[in-house]
Every structure is written in C-alpha cells, then in structure tokens.
N, C-alpha and C positions, 0 to 999 in steps of 0.2 A: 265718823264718830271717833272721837278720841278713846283710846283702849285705857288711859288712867281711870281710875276710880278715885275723885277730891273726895275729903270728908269732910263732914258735914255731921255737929252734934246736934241731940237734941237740946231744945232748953225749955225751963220754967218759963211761962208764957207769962209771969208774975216777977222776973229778970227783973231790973233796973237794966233798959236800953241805954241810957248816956253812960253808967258804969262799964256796961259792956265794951258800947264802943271807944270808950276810953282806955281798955285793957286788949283792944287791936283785934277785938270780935265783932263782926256785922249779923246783926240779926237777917233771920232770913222765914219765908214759910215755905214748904211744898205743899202746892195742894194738886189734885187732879181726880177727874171722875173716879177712877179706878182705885183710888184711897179711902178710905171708912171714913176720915176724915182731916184735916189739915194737918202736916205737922210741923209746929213752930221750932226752930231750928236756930245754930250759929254758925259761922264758918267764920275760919282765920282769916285776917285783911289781905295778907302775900299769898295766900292759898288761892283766897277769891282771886286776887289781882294776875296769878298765874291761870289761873280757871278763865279768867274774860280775855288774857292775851293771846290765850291759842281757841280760842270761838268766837264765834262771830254768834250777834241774837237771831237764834233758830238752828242754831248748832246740838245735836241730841248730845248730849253730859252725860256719864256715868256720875254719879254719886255715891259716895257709903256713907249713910246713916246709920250708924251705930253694928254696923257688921252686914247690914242690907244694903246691897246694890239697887239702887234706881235711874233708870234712862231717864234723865228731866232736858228743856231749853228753858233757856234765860222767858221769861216773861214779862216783867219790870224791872227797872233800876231807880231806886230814886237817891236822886243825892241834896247835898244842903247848898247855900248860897253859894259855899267856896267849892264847888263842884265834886265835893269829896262822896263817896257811896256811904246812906246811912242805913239801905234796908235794899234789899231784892226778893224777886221773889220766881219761887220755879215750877213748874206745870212737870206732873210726874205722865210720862206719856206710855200706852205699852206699842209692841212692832204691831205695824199694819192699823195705828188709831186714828180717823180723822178729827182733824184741828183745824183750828185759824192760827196764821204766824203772821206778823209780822218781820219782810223781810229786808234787810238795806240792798240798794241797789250801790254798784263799784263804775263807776265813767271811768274808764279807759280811752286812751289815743288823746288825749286832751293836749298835749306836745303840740299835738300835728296842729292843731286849731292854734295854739297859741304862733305857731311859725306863719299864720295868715293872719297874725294880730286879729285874732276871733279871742274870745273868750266863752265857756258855755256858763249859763246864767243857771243853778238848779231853783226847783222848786218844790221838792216831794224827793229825801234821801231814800225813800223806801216803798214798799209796794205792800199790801194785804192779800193773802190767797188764805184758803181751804183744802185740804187735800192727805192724803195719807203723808201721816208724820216722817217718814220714810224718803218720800217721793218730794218733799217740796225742798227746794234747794236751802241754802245756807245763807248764799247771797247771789244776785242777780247782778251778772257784768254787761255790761253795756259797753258798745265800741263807739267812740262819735268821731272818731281821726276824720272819717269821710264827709262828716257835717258841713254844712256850708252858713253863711249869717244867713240869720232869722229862722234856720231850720227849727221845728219843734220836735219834740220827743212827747208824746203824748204815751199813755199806758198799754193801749191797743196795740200799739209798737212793740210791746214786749214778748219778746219768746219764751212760752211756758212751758213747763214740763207737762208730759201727758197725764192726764188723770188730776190734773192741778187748777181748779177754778181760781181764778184772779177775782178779789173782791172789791178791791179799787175799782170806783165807775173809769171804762176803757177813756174817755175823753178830757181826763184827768190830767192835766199839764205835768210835767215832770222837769222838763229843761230845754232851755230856748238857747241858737246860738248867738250872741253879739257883738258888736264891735270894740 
C-alpha cells in the first residue's frame, strides 16, 4: 500500500462534467458497503495520473477526502474514444474485508520464447478472485521463459494466494505459446 494519502474533493453531483474536465478535474464516486452512501467526488488529472502510475488495479490507495483518509482500489476506469480518463470510480474497502478484484496478470520470461522464435498469444490480461482485501495480490506474475509451442496456460495453472478463491472458471484459456 502506498503511505501517500491523494486527495480527492468532494463535488456537487449537479457539476457540469465537461466544465470540469475541461478545467483538468475528473470526476469520480467512492462507494463501498461500509459507506452511508456514495460519495461523488473530483480528483486532479496529474494527481490521478500519479495516483494510477505507482498502482496497479487492486492496489489498496490511501485517499483524503476532505481531511478523511480512506483505503479504496481502483474499481473502473472509463475513458473516451481518444483513450483519455473521463470518470473512475473507487470501492472504499476496511482491513480484513472480503471482495471480488479484478486482477492483471504480468508474463514474464517472454525473451526466452522469443530466442526459439515462439511468441506467446494472450487471451485473458487478468484473472477474478474473492478474498480478504488484504490477501489478494496486486497483480499475478507469471513465468513462461520455460514454455514450449502450443503450450497452454489455462487458470488452473495459476498460483493463488491462500485464503484466495479464483473466480475465473479454472479452464479458462489465458495464453497459448506460437510460432
């Protein structure tokens, strides 16, 4: 968990969104069980853009909303055509809460495949589990250097953390190796 605390105002949920994000603010909500209710929010675009470069999605955030700290992860991002961020949104989580994350998976050794003119083919960047907020990793690395062609990586392959249910069905394709 990153020790910064980003902030994060609140807003009029009665805003002008395209004013906003025209004056270099992305809307945002937090919501989470453990909240009375949603709270619709803005964060600065360089703030955000430092905030997603040192997290990875399922990464716990400190927050300060208005002088209150809250542990959230990233939960959506949606952006426009030109791939820019117009809206996110964040799950305010407490220690020891279970969740569902979605989590990206990292292929490593991929060198080594390409020196036997292999290539591996993905098909699923990420995996879905269940499990204390806590306990479920950030991101899932995978080694394939020792893959050989046509190997598969199916989900079942994957090493989980204890106490961590994989919600992805186990037979779920991930990445094939090819020629």
């Amino acid at each position: 968990m990153n020790s910064t605390a980003f902030k994060v105002y609140e807003r009029n949920s009665k805003e002008n969104l395209k004013r906003l994000r025209n004056s270099g603010e992305i809307p945002c909500v937090i919501y989470g069980e453990f909240l009375a209710e949603p709270i619709t929010a803005k964060m600065n675009k360089s703030e955000l853009m430092k905030m997603l470069k040192g997290s990875h999605r399922g990464s716990i955030i400190s927050i300060n909303v208005e002088g209150k700290i809250l542990n959230c992860v990233v939960k959506n991002i949606q952006k426009n055509n030109l791939h820019e961020i117009i809206h996110f949104d964040l799950q305010y989580v407490k220690p020891n809460e279970v969740i569902k994350m979605t989590i990206p998976i990292n292929y490593i050794g991929q060198e080594n495949l390409e020196s036997k003119r292999l290539i591996l083919e993905t098909f699923r960047p990420y995996l879905d589990f269940q499990g204390n907020v806590e306990k479920i990793p950030e991101y899932i690395e995978v080694n394939v250097a020792n893959m050989n062609f046509n190997d598969k990586l199916l989900a079942k392959h994957i090493t989980i953390p204890e106490d961590v249910t994989l919600l992805t069905p186990e037979d779920t394709m991930l990445a094939i190796v090819n020629s």
